[in-house]
C-alpha positions as CSV (number, residue, x, y, z in Angstrom):
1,X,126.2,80.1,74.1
2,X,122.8,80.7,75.3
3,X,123.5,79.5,78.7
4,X,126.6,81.9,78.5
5,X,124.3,84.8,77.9
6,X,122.1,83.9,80.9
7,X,124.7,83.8,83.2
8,X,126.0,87.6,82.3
9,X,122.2,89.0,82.4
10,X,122.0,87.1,85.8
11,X,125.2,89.0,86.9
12,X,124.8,92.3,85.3
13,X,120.9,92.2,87.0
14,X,122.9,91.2,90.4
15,X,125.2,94.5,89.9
16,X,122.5,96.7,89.3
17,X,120.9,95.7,92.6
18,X,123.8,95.9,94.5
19,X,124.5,99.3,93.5
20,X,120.9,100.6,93.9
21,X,120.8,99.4,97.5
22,X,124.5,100.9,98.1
23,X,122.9,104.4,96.8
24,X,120.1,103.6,98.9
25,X,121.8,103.2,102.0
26,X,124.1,106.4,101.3
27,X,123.2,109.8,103.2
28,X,121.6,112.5,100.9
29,X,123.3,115.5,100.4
30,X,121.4,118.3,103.4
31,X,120.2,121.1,101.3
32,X,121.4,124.5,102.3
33,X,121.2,128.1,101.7
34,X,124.7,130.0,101.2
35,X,126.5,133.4,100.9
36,X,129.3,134.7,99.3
37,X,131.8,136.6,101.8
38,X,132.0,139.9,99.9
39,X,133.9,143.4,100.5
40,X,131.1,145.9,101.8
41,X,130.1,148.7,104.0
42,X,129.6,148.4,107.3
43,X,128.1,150.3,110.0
44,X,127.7,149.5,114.4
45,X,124.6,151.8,115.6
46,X,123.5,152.1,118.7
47,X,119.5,151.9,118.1
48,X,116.9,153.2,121.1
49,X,113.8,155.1,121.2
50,X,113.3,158.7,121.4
51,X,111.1,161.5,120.8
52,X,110.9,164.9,119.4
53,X,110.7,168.4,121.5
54,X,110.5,171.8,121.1
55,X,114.4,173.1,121.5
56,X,112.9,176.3,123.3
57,X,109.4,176.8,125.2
58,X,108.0,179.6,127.1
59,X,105.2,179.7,129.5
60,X,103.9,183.2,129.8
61,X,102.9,183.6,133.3
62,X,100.8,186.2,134.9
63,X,102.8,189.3,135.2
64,X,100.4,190.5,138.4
65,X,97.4,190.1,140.2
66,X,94.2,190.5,138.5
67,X,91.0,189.2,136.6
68,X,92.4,187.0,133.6
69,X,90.0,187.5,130.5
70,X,89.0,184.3,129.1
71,X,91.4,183.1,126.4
72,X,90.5,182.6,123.3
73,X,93.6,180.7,121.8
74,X,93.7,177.1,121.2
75,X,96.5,174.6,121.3
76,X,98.5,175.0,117.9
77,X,97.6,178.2,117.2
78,X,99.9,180.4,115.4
79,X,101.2,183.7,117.2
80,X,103.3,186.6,116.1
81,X,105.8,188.4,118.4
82,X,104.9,191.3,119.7
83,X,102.0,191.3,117.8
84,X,99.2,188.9,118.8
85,X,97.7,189.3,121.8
86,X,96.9,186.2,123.7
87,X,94.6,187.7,126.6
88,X,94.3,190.8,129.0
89,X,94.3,191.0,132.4
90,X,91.9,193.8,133.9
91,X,92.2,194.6,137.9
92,X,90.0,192.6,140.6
93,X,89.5,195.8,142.6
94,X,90.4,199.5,142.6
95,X,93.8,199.3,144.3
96,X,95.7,196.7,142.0
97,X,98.7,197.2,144.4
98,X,99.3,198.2,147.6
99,X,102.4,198.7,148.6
100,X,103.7,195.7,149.4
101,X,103.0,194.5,145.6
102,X,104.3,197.9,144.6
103,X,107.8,196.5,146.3
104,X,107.5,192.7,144.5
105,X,106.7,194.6,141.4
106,X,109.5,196.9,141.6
107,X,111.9,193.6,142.5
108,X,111.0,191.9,139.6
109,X,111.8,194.9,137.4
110,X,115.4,195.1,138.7
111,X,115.1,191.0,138.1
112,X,114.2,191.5,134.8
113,X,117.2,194.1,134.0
114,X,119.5,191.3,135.4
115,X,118.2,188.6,133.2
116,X,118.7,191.1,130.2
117,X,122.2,192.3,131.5
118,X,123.6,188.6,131.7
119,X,121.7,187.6,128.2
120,X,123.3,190.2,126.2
121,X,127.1,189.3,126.3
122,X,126.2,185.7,125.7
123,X,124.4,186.8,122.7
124,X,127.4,189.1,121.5
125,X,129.7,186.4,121.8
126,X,127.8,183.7,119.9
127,X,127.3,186.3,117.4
128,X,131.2,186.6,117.3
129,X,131.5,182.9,117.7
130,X,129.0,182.5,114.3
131,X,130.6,184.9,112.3
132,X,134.2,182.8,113.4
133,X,132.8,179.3,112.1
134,X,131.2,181.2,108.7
135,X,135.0,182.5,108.2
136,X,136.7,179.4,108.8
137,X,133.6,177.4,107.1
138,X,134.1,179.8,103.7
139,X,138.5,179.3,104.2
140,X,138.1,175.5,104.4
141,X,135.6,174.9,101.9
142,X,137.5,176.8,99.2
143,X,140.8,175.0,100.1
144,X,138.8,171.5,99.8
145,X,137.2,172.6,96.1
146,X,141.3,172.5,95.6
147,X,141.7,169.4,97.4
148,X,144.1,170.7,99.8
149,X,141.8,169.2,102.8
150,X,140.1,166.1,104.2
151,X,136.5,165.3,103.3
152,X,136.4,164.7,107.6
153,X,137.6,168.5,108.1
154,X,135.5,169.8,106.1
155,X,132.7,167.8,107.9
156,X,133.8,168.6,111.2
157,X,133.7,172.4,110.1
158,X,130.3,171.9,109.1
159,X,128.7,170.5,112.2
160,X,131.2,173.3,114.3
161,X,128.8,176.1,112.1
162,X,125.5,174.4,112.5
163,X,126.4,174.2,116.2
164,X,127.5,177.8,116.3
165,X,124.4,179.4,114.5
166,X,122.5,176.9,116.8
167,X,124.0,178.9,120.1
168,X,123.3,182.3,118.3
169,X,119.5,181.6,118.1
170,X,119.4,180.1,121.6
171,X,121.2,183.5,122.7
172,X,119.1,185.7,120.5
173,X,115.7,184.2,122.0
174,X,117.1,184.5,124.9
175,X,117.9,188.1,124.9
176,X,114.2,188.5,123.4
177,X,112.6,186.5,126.1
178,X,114.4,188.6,128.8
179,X,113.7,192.2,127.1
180,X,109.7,191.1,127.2
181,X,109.6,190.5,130.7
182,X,111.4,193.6,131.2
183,X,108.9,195.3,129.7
184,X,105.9,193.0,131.0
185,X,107.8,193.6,134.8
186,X,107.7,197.6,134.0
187,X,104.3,197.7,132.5
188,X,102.8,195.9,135.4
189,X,104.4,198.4,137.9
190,X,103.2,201.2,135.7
191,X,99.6,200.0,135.6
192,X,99.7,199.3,139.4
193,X,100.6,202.5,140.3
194,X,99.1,205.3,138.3
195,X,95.5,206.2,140.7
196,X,93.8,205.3,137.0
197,X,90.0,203.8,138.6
198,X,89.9,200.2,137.9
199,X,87.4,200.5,135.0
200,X,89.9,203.1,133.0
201,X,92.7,200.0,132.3
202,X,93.6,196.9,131.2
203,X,96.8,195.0,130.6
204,X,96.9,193.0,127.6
205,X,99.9,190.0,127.4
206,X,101.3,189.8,123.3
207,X,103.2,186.6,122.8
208,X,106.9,187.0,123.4
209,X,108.1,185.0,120.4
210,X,106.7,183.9,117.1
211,X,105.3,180.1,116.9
212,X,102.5,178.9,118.0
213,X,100.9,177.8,121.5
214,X,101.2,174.7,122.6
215,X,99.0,174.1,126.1
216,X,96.8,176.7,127.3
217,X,96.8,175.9,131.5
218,X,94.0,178.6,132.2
219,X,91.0,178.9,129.1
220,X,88.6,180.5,131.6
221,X,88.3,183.8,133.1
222,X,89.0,183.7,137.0
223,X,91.5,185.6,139.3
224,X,95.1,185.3,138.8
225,X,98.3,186.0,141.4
226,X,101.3,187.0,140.0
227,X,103.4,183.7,138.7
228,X,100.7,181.8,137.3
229,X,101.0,179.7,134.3
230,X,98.4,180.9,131.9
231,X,99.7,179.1,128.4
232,X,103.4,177.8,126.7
233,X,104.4,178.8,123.4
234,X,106.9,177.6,121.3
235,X,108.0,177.3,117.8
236,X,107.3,174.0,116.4
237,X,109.9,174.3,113.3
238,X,112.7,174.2,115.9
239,X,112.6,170.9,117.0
240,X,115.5,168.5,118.7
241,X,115.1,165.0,119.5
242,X,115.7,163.2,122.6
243,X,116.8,159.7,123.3
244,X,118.2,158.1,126.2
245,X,120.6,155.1,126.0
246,X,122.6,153.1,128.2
247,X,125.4,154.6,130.3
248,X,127.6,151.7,128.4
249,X,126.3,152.8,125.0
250,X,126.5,156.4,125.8
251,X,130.6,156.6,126.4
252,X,130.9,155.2,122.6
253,X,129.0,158.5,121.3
254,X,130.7,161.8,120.1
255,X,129.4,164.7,119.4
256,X,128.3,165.3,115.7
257,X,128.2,161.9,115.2
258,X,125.8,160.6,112.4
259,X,122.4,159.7,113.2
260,X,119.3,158.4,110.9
261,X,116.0,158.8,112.3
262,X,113.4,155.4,111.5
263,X,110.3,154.5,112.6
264,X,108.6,158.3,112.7
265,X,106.2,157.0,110.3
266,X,107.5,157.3,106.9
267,X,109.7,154.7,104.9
268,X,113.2,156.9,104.6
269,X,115.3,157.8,107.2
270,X,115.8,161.4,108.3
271,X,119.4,162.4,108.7
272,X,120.5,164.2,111.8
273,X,123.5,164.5,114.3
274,X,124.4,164.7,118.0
275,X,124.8,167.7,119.4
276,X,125.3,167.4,123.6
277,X,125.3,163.8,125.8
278,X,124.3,165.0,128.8
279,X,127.2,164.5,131.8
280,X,124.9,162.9,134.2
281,X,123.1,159.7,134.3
282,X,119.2,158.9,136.0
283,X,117.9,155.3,137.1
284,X,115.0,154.2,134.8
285,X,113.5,150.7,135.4
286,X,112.7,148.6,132.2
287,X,110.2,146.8,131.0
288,X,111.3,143.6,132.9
289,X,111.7,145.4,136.2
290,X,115.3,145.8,135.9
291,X,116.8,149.1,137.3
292,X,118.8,150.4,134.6
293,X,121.6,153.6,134.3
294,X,120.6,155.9,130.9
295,X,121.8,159.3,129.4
296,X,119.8,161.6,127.4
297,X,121.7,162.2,123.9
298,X,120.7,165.3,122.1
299,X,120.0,165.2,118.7
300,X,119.9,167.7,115.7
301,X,118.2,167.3,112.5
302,X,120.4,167.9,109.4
303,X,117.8,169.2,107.5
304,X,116.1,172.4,107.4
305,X,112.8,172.9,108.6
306,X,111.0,173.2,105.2
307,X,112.7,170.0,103.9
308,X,112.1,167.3,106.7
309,X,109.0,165.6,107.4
310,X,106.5,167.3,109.5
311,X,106.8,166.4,113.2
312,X,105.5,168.1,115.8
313,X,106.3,168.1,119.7
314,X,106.9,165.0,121.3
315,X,106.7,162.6,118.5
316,X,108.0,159.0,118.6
317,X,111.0,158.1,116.9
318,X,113.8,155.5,116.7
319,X,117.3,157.1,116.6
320,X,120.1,155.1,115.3
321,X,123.4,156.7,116.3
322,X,126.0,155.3,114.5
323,X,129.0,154.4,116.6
324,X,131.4,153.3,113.4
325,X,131.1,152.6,110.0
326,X,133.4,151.6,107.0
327,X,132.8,151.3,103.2
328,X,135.2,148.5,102.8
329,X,134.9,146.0,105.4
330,X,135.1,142.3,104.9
331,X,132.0,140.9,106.1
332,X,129.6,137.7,107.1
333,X,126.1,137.5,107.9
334,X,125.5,136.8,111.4
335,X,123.3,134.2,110.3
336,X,126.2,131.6,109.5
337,X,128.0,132.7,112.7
338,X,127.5,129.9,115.3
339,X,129.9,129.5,118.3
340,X,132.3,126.3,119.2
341,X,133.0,127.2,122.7
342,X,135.0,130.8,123.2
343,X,135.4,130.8,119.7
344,X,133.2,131.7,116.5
345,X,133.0,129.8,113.3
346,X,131.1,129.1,110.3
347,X,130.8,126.4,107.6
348,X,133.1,126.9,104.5
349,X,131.4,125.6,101.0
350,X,133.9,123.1,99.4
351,X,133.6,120.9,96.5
352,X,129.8,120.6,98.2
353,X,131.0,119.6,101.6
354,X,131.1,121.6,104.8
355,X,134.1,122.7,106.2
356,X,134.4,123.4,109.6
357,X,136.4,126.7,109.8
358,X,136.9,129.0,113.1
359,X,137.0,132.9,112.5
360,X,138.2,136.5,114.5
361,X,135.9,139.0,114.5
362,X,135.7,142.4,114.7
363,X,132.7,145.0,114.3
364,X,129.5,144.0,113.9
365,X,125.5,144.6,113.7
366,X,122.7,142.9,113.6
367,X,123.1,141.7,110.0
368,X,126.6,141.4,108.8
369,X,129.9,141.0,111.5
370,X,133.3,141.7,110.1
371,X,136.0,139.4,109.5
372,X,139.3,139.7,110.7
373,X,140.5,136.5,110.3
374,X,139.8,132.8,109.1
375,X,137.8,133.6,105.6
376,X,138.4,135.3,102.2
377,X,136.4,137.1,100.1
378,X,134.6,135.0,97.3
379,X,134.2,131.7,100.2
380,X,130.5,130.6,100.2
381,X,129.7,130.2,104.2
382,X,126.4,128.0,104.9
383,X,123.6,130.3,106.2
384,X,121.8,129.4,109.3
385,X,123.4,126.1,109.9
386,X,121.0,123.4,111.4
387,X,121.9,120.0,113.7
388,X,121.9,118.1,110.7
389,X,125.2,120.0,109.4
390,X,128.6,118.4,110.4
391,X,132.3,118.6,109.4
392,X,132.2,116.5,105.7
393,X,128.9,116.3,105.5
394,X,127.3,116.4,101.7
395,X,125.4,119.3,101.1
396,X,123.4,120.7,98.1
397,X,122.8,124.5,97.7
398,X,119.1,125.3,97.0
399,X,118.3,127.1,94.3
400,X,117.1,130.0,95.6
401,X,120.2,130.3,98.1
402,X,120.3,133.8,99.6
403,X,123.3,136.0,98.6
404,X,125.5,138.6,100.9
């Protein structure tokens, strides 16, 4: 009995090596992170840099010849219109005109009633053109508080009125701009005609427009000629942004298309829209020397003034336009995306083995890509899939396995 009892602890010791080599010599399950394909929102943008602008500037320019008084006004100062004065210029010598200037004065008062002549229809008809879209706006919106209308009519309506009162101010300034240098054209053949001694007169220039100045080209006093720059003014609440994209990227843009502004400083996006893609193209070369075809794509903020951050003229910013976008979208990170010649695939979690499985896909960004075919929702797909993972092979999800 005793040497029975031996030869079964012998054997059962003999077992218990055998199997802890055979588990020695076995592979080790690869530990992996994974993600659960889920139903989502998806959205493609087309991301590139861009920068803030004044939407309208004016450079007052010297209406005639004469002394320029030293200008007091510094860069972002504000002006009124019509009312501040931003410097005055007094006459170099008794005869301000002769009668040649008298002529280029007189030209450039008949100039002036042409600029106001062709400004005024284009401000009558975006006047009509705004009180159109407010109509239609008001008819639409009460037919979609009965749901008798798309959501997507009712946006379209919206950016077709913000583009519409948009027209109506550029008009409107325009008209302004044109009736001051009527009056500036008028005043300055006035003044150099009247016999007054040169001591008896001056000419003082009040801004055209209300905002506030934004270069001043001339701060001394010296002699001026008729033409020359002396400062620009604009209003810096009435800003646009522009960006320029590839020629590619630019035929997938539409007008009023969505657009969030990052990267302008703060950590929320500001919401804004395209208004205009410029028709023509420029050559820009890129960072790595590389000539490249780009189109400026004008942007709108969606905000009023008074409720955005406070940028100013010619700030940085990074405009992502979005090109399409879906609130129910099956998708997969790009991070278990890998490709298996022409074809994409990913590794499919099964009873903690990798599976091999190829996939169609359609839309995508930098994060998630969408799937058309090959996966469902609820499969677990490996993320970021190293050389050590194969078709079969063991794995064991870590525990703090990053979810879709």
């Amino acid at each position: 009995m005793k040497l029975f009892s031996q030869r079964v602890f012998v054997i059962v010791v003999v077992l218990l090596v055998v199997a802890a080599v055979t588990l020695a010599l076995l592979p080790r399950p690869v530990a992996v992170d994974v993600a659960e394909i889920r139903r989502g929102p998806l959205v493609v943008t087309i991301t590139d840099d861009g920068r803030t602008r004044i939407r309208e500037r004016y450079v007052v320019s010297a209406p005639l010849s004469g002394r320029l008084v030293r200008i007091r006004l510094k860069p972002g100062d504000p002006v009124v219109a019509h009312q501040t004065q931003l410097t005055t210029i007094e006459p170099a010598d008794p005869t301000l005109l002769d009668p040649r200037a008298i002529a280029q004065a007189e030209a450039r008062v008949k100039s002036a009633e042409a600029r106001l002549g062709q400004a005024n229809p284009r401000f009558d008809s975006a006047k009509v053109a705004l009180n159109h879209a407010e109509t239609e706006f008001g008819r639409i919106q009460k037919l979609a508080d009965r749901n008798a209308v798309s959501q997507q009519e009712l946006d379209n309506l919206k950016v077709a009125l913000q583009q519409a009162g948009n027209e109506y101010e550029a008009s409107r300034f325009e008209v302004e701009i044109a009736g001051f240098e009527l009056e500036v054209a008028r005043a300055a053949l006035t003044h150099g005609t009247d016999g007054k001694p040169s001591g008896d007169w001056s000419f003082p220039l009040t801004s055209p427009i209300s905002g506030r100045v934004l270069r001043v080209f001339q701060e001394s006093a010296t002699i001026v000629n008729p033409g020359d720059q002396i400062l620009e003014i604009g209003d810096t609440a009435d800003l646009e942004v522009e960006v320029d994209v590839l020629s590619r990227d630019a035929v997938r843009i539409r007008p009023g298309g969505r657009v969030m502004l990052e990267q302008w400083g703060g950590s929320e996006s500001i919401a804004a829209r395209v208004r205009l893609i410029e028709p023509s193209a420029f050559t820009k070369v890129s960072a790595l020397g590389i000539e490249e075809q780009r189109v400026n794509v004008i942007i709108d903020f969606a905000d009023a003034p008074e409720s955005r951050p406070p940028l100013g003229d010619g700030y940085r910013v990074e405009a992502a336009i979005v090109e399409w976008e879906s609130d129910n979208v099956l998708t997969v990170p790009t991070g278990a995306l890998f490709r298996i010649g022409d074809d994409w695939a990913v590794f499919v979690v099964q009873r903690n083995r990798a599976k091999l499985t190829k996939v169609e896909l359609g839309r995508r960004n930098d994060n998630d890509a969408e799937i058309v075919k090959g996966l469902e929702e609820g499969n677990r797909v490996i993320l970021y899939p190293g050389d050590r993972i194969e078709n079969g092979i063991s794995i064991a999800e870590r525990p703090t396995a990053r979810k879709s």
